[in-house]
C-alpha positions as CSV (number, residue, x, y, z in Angstrom):
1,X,0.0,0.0,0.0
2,X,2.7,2.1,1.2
3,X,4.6,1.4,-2.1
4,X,1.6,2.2,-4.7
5,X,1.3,5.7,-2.5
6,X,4.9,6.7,-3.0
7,X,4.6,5.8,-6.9
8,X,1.8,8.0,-7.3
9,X,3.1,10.7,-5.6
10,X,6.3,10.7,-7.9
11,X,3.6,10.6,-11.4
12,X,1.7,13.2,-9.7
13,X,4.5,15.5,-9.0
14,X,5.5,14.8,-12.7
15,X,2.3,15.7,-14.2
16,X,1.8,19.1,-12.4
17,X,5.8,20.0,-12.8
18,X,4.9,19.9,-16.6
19,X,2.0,22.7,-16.1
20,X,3.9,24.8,-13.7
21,X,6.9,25.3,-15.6
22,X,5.2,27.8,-18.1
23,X,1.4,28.2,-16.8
24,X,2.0,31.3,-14.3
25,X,4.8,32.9,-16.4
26,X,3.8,32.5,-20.1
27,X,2.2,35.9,-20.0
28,X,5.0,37.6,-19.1
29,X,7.5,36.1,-21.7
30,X,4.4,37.1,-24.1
31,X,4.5,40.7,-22.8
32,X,7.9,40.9,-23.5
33,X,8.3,40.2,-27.3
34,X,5.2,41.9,-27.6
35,X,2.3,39.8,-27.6
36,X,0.7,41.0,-24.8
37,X,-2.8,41.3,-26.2
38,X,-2.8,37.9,-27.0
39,X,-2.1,36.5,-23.3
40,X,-6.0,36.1,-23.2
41,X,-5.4,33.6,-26.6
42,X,-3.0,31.5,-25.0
43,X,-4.7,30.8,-22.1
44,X,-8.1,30.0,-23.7
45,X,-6.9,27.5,-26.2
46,X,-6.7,25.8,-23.3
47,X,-9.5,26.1,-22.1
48,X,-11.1,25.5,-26.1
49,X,-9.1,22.0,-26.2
50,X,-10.7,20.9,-23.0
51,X,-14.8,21.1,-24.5
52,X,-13.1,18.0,-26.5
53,X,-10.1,16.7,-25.9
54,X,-10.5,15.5,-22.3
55,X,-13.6,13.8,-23.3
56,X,-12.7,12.0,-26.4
57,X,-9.1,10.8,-24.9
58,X,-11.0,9.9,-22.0
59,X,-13.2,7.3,-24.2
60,X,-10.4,6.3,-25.5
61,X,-9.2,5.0,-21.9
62,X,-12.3,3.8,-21.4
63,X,-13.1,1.7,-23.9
64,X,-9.7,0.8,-26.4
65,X,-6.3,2.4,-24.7
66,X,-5.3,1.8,-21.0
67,X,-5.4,5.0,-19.0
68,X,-1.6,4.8,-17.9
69,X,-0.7,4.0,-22.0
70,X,-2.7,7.1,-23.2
71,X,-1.3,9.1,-20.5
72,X,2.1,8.5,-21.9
73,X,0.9,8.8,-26.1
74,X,-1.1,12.4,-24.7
75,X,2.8,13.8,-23.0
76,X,4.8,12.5,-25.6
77,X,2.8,14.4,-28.1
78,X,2.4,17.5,-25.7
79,X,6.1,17.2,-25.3
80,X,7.5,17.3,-28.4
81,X,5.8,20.5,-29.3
82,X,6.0,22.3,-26.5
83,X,9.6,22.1,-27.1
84,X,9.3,22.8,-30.9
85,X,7.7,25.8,-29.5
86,X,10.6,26.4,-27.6
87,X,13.0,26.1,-29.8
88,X,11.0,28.4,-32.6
89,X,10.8,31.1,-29.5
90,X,14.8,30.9,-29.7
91,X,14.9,31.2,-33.2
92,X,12.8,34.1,-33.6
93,X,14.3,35.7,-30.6
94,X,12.0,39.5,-29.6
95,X,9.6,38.8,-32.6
96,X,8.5,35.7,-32.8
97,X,5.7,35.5,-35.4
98,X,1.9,34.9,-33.3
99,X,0.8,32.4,-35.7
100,X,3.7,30.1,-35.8
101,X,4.1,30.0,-31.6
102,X,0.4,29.7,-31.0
103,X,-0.1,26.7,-33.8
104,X,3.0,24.7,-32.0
105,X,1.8,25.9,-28.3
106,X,-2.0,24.9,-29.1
107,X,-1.4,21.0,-30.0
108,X,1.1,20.9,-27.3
109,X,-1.8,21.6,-25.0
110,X,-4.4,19.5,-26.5
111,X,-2.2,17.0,-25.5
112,X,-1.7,18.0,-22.2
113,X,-5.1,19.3,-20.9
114,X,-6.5,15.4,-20.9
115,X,-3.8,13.9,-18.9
116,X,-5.0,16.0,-16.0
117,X,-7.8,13.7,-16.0
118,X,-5.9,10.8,-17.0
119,X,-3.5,11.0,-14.2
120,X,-6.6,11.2,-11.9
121,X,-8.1,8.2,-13.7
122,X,-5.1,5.9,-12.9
123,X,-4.6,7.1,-9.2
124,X,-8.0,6.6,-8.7
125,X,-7.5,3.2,-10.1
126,X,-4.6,2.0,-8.6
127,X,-5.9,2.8,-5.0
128,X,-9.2,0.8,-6.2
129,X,-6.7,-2.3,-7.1
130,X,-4.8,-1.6,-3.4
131,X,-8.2,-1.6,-1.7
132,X,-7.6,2.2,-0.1
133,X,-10.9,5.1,-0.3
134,X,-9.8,7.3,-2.8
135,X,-11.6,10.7,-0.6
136,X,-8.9,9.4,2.2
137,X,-5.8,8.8,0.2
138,X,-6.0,10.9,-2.8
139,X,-5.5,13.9,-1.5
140,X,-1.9,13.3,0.4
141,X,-1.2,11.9,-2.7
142,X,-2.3,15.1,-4.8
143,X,-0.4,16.8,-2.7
144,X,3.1,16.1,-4.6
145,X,1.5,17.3,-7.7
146,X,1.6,21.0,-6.2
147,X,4.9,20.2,-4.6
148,X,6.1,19.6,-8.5
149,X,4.4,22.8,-9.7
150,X,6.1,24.7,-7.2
151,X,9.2,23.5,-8.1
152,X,9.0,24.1,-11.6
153,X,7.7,27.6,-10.6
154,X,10.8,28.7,-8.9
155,X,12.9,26.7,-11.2
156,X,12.0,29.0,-14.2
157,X,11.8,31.9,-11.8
158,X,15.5,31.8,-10.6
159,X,17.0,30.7,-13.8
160,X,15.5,33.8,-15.5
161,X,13.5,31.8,-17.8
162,X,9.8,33.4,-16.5
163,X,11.0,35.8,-19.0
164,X,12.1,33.4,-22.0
165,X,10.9,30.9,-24.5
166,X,13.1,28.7,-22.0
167,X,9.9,27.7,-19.9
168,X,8.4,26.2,-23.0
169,X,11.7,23.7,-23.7
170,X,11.6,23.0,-19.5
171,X,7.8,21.9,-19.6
172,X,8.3,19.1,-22.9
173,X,11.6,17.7,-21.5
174,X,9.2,17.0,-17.9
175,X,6.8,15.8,-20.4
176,X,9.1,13.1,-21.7
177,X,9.9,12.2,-18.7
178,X,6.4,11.5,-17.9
179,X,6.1,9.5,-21.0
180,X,8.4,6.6,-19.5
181,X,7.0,6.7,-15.9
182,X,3.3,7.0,-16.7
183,X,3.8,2.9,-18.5
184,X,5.3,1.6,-15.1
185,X,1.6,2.2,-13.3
186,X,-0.9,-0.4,-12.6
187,X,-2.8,-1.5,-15.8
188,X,-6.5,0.4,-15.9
189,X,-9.4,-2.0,-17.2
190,X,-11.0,-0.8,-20.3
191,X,-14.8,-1.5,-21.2
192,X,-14.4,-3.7,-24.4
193,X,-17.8,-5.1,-24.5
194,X,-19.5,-5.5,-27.8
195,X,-20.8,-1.8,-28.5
196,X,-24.4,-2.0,-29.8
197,X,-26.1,1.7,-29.0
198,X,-24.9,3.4,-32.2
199,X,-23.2,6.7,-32.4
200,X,-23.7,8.2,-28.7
201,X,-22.8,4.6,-27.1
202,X,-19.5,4.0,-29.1
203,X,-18.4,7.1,-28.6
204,X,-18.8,7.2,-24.7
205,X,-21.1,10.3,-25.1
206,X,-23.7,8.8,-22.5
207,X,-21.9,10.6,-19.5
208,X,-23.5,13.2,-21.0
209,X,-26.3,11.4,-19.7
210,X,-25.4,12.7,-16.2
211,X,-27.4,16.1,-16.8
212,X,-30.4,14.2,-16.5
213,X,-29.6,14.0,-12.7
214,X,-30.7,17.4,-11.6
215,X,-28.2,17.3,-8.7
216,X,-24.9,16.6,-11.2
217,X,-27.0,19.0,-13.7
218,X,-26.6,22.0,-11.5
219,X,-23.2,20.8,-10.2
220,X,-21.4,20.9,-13.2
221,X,-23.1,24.4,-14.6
222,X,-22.0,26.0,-11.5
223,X,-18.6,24.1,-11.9
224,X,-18.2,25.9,-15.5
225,X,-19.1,29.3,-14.1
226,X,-16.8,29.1,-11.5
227,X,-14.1,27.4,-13.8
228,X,-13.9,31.2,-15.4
229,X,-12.2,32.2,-12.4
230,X,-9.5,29.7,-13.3
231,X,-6.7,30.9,-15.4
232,X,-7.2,34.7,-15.4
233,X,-4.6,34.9,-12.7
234,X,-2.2,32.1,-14.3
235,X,-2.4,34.5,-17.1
236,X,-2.4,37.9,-15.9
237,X,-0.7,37.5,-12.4
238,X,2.8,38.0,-13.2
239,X,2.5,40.5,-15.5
240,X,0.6,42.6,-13.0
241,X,3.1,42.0,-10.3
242,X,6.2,43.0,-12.7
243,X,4.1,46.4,-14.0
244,X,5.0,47.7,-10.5
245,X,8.6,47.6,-11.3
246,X,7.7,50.8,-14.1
247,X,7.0,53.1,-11.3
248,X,10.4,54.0,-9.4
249,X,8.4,53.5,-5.6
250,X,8.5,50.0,-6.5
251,X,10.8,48.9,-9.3
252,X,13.3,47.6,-6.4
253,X,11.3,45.4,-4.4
254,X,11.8,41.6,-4.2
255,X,8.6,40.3,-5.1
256,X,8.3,42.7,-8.8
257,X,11.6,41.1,-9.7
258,X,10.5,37.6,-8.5
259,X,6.8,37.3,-9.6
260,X,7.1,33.6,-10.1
261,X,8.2,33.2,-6.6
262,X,5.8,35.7,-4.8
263,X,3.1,33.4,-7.0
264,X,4.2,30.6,-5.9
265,X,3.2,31.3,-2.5
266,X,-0.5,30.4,-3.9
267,X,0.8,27.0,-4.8
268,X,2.5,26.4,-1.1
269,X,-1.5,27.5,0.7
270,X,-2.3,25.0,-2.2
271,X,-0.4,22.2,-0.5
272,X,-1.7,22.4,2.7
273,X,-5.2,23.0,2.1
274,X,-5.2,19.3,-0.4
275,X,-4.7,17.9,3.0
276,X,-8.4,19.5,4.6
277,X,-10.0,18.4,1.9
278,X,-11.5,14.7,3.4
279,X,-12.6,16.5,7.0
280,X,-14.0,19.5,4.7
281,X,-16.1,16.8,2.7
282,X,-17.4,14.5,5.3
283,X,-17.8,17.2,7.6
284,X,-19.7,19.9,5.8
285,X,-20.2,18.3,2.6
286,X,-20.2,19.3,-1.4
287,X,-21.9,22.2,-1.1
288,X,-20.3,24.3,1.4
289,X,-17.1,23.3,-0.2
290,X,-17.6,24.8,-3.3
291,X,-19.1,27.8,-1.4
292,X,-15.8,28.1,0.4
293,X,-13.7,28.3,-2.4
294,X,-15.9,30.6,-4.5
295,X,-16.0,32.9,-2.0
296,X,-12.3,32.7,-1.8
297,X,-11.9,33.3,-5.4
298,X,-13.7,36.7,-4.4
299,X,-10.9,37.5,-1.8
300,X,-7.8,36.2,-4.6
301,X,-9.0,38.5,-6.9
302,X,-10.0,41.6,-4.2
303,X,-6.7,41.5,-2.6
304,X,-5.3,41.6,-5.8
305,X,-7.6,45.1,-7.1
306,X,-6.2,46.5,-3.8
307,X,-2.6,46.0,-2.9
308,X,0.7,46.6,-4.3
309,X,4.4,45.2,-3.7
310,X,5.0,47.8,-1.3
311,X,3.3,48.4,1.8
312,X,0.5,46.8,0.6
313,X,2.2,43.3,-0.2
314,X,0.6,42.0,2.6
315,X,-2.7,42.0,0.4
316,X,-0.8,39.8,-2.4
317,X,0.2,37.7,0.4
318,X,-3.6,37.1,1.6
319,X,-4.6,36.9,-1.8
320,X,-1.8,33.8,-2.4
321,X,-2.9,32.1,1.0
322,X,-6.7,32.2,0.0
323,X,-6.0,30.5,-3.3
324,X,-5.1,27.5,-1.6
325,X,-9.0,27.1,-0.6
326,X,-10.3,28.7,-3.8
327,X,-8.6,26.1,-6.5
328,X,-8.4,22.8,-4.5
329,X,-11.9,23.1,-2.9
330,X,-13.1,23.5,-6.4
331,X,-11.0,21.7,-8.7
332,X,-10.3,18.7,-6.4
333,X,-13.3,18.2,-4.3
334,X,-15.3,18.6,-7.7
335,X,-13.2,15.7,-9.0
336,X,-13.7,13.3,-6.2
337,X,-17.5,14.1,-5.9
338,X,-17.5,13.6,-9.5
339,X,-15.6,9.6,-9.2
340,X,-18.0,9.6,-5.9
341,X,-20.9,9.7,-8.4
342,X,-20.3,7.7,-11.2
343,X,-19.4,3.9,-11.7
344,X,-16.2,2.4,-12.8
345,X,-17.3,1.3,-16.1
346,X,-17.3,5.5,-16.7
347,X,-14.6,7.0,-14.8
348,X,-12.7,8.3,-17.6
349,X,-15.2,9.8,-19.5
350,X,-16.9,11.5,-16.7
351,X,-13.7,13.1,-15.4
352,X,-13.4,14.5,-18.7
353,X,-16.8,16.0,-18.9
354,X,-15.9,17.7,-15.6
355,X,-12.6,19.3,-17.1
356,X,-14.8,20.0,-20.0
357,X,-17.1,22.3,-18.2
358,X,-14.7,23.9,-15.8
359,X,-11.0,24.2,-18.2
360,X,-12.9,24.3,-21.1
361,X,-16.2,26.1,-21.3
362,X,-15.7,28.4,-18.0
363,X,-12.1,28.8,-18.7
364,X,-12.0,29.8,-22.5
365,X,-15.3,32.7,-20.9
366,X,-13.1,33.6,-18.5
367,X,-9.9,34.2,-20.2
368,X,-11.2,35.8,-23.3
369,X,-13.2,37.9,-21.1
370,X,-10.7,39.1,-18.5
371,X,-8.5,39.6,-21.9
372,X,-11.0,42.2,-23.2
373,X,-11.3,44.0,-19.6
374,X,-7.9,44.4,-19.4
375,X,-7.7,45.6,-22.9
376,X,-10.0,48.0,-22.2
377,X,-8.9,48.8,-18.2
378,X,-4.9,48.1,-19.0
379,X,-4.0,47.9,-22.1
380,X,-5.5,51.2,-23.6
381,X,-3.1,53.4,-20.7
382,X,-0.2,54.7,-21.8
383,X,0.9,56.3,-18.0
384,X,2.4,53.9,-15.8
385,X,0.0,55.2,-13.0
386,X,-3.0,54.9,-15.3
387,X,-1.8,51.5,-16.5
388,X,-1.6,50.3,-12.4
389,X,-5.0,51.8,-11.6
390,X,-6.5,50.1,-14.8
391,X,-5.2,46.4,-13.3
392,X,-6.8,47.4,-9.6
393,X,-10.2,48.1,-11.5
394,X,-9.9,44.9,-13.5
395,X,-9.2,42.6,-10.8
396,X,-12.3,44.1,-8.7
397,X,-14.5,43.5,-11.1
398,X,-13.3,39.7,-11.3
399,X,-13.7,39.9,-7.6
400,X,-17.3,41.0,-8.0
401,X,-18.6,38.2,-10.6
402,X,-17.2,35.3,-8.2
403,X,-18.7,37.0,-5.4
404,X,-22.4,36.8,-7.3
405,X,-21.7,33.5,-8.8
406,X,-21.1,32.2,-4.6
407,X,-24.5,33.7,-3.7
408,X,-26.0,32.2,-6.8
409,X,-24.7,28.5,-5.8
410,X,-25.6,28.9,-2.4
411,X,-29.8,29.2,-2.9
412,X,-29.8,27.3,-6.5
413,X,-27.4,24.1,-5.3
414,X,-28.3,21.5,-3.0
415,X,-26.6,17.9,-2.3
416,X,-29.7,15.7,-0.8
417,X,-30.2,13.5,-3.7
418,X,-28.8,9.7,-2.9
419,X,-25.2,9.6,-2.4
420,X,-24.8,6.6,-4.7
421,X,-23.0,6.0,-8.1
422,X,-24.3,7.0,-11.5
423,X,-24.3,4.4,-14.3
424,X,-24.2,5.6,-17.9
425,X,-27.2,5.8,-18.6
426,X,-27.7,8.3,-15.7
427,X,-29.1,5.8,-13.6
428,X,-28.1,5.0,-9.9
429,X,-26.2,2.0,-8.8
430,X,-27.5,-0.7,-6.8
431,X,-24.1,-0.9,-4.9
432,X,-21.4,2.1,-3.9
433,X,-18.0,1.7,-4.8
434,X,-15.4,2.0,-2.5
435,X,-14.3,6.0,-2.2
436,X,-18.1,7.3,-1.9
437,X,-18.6,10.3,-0.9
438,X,-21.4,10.0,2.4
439,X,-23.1,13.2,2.6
């Protein structure tokens, strides 16, 4: 048991070293060889790769492709052109054409968005197989996957590549080396039963099927409204934080010329908070959760519209410790309720119709439209004052729409249906599977 725990911390902290390397610092190497109005892009491709990719690799574990086999095919794809991207980035040097870097950087990450679910697919599965509860043992094990993101983070930060097309060649060489690990996990069953339901059946589409459920209905709209908060700070964060260093009052202090590594401050509250996640669950349940971290997506994004680096950097470090509670009490908790609700023969596909509605719909909405706030709020000043003020009006008004979405969820959303397992046709289970969720 002990064994299978310490080999799924090691793919974990794999998988999320891959994401980190470039995911809070892209927008700054962008800003600097002038693509800055097309930060918002960047981020929402992937967002628009996971409406599909997620799902359709996930039927392919389900049903044809071993989950830990098309983890390694999705990295070594995502690998190789992320570093193609990379290398063009050195080529081109301070103009580096948008088309070309966007064409390599998009398949790179429709690639890499599905083995977020993926990974979660064979963990889930391999502490099936060892006979441990998934709500119990997951977390601890998730844990290492921010330890690996923070690691890459300050990596990229104290290297000086935040700033560089360097970040792109760090993430595919992690991603190669998650090719060869991810084929040394446990072996994930696939459904190979004779498919006889036409189009919708053979093509896993009936987790769709879980909308019928009014409960998981409701769930995963509010997931993909809340899943806009999700990258707007991965994207816009650091170049925020580094505007400062314009104005001479602040162009000195540590945390302007370290973004990365005042970020990753977010990512260590991240840590810690993984590990309240099972007493959060069985103590207060799914709905007060979520309502947790939406309201704390409020706070991220209101310390944000009112601190700076100087004496107000004790805001930015509020805003880093709430995050913690804002992205794992969504992102992870969502996932395990998710598993919690649907049976094995499924697991795949339904992960991927949860990254669907919160990295893909809510996070392409939420990135394109914090892109066209801060064009208008940001990027239309030409004063360094004007251009500061702009950010703390754009990040208030994020703060506002979380705020509205948290006392939307907490009328609309309640969790009093039976606790037991989904089948795919939407139905439930006669028998719970270890992990469940009691409410």
């Amino acid at each position: 048991m002990k064994s299978i725990k310490i080999r799924l911390a090691l793919l974990t902290f794999i998988e999320f070293a891959v994401w980190g390397a470039y995911l809070t610092s892209l927008g700054s190497y962008l800003s600097n060889v002038g693509l800055q109005g097309s930060i918002g892009l960047f981020y929402a491709v992937q967002g628009i790769v996971s409406m599909f990719m997620p799902a359709l690799i996930g039927i392919i574990a389900d049903r044809w492709i071993p989950a830990q086999r098309t983890l390694s095919l999705c990295h070594l794809l995502a690998g190789a052109f992320m570093i193609a991207a990379g290398v063009y980035g050195m080529s081109a040097g301070n103009s580096p054409e948008f088309g070309t870097l966007f064409a390599l950087y998009s398949i790179s990450v429709a690639f890499f968005m599905p083995t977020i679910g993926l990974h979660n697919s064979v963990a889930y599965t391999a502490l099936d197989k060892a006979g441990m509860d998934a709500v119990k043992h997951f977390p601890p094990v998730r844990v290492f996957g921010t330890v690996g993101f923070i690691v890459a983070m300050l990596f990229v930060n104290f290297t000086g590549f935040q700033n560089t097309y360097a970040q792109l060649v760090t993430s595919g060489v992690l991603s190669l080396v998650m090719v060869v690990y991810a084929l040394t996990m446990p072996n994930c069953p696939v459904n190979n039963r004779k498919i006889s339901g036409g189009f919708v059946e053979v093509f896993g589409l009936k987790a769709f099927a879980l909308f019928k459920q009014k409960q998981m209905a409701v769930f995963f709209i509010f997931s993909m409204l809340l899943g806009v908060s999700l990258q707007i700070t991965n994207g816009f964060a650091n170049p925020f934080i580094q505007a400062f260093g314009k104005i001479p009052e602040y162009a000195n202090d540590w945390g302007v010329n370290n973004a990365n590594a005042l970020i990753s401050l977010s990512q260590m509250s991240e840590t810690l908070c993984i590990l309240l996640i099972p007493f959060f669950l069985k103590r207060f349940g799914i709905k007060i959760v979520m309502l947790m971290s939406m309201v704390a997506w409020a706070l991220r994004f209101g310390f944000f519209g009112i601190g700076n680096p100087g004496e107000g950097v004790w805001l930015f470090i509020l805003s880093m410790i709430v995050y913690g509670i804002a992205f794992d009490f969504f992102n992870i908790s969502g996932s395990l309720y998710v598993d919690s609700k649907t049976n094995a023969s499924m697991r795949s596909s339904a992960q991927g119709l949860f990254m669907l509605m919160t990295n893909g719909v809510g996070a392409t909405i939420g990135t394109l439209g914090a892109q066209v706030v801060i064009d208008r709020f940001v990027n239309s000043q030409t004063e360094n004052e004007a251009i500061i003020s702009g950010w703390h009006v754009s990040w208030l008004i994020f703060a506002g729409y979380a705020l509205v979405i948290a006392i939307l969820f907490m009328f609309i959303f309640n969790d009093r249906d039976s606790s037991r397992p989904l089948d795919a046709a939407g139905t439930v289970d006669a028998v719970s599977p270890e992990g469940m969720i009691n409410e």
